[in-house]
C-alpha positions as CSV (number, residue, x, y, z in Angstrom):
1,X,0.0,0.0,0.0
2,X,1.0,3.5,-0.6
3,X,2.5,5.3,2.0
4,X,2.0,9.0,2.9
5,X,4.9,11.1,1.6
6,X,7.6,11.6,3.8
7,X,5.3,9.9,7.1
8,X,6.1,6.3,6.7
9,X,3.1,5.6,8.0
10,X,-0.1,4.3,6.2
11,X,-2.5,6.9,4.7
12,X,-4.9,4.1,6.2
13,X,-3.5,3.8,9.5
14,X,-6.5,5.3,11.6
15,X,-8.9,3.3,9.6
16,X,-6.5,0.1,9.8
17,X,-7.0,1.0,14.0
18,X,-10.8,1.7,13.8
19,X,-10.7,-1.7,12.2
20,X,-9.3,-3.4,14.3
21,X,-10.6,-2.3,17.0
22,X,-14.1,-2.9,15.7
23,X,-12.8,-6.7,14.9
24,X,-11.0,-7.8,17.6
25,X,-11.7,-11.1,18.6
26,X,-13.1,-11.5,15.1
27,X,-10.0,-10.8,12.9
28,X,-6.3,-10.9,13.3
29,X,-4.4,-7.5,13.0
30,X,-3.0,-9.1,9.8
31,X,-6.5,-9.8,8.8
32,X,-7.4,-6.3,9.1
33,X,-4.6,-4.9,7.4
34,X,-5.2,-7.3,4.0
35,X,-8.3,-6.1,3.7
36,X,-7.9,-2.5,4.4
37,X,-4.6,-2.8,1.2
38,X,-7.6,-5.2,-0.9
39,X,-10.0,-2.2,-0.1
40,X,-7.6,0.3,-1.1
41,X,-6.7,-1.3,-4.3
42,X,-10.2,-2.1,-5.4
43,X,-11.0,1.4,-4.5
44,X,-8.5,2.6,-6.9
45,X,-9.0,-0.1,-9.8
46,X,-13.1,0.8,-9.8
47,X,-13.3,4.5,-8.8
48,X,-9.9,6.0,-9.8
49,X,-9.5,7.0,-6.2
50,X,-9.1,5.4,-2.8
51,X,-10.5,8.1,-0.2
52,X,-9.9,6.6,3.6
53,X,-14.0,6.9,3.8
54,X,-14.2,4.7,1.0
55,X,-11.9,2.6,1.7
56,X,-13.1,2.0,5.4
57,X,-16.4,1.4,3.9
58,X,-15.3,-1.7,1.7
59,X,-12.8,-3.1,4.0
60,X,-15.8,-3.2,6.7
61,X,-17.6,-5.1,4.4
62,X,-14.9,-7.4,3.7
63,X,-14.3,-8.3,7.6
64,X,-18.1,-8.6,7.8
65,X,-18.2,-11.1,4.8
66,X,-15.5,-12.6,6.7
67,X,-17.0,-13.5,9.9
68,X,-20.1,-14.9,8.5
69,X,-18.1,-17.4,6.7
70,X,-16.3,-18.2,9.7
71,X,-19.6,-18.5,11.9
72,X,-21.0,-21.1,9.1
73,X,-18.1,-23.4,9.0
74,X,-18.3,-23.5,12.7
């Protein structure tokens, strides 16, 4: 992923921690993290762009998909 000039940190960091946050329990860190970069590259393949809003919005999704899947294997 892309990292904020000059920061060396992740344009996505807050939302990667929001995430996280949100998931623990659910997800690993790691698990967060690949779906924030899928988010953000999915983001930017469809739309052109890869806002953090936007970006939080499909990687959400993807951690929600996620756990169901988990719940129905058991």
């Amino acid at each position: 992923m892309s990292r904020a000039a000059g920061s060396g940190t992740s344009p996505y960091a807050e939302v990667e921690a929001r995430l996280q946050e949100e998931f623990a329990g659910v997800h690993s860190a790691t698990t967060v993290t690949r779906c924030v970069e899928a988010a953000h590259y999915g983001a930017l393949e469809v739309t052109g762009s890869a806002h953090p809003d936007l970006v939080e919005r499909i990687a959400r999704k993807h951690l929600h998909v996620l756990a169901l899947v988990a719940s129905e294997r058991g």
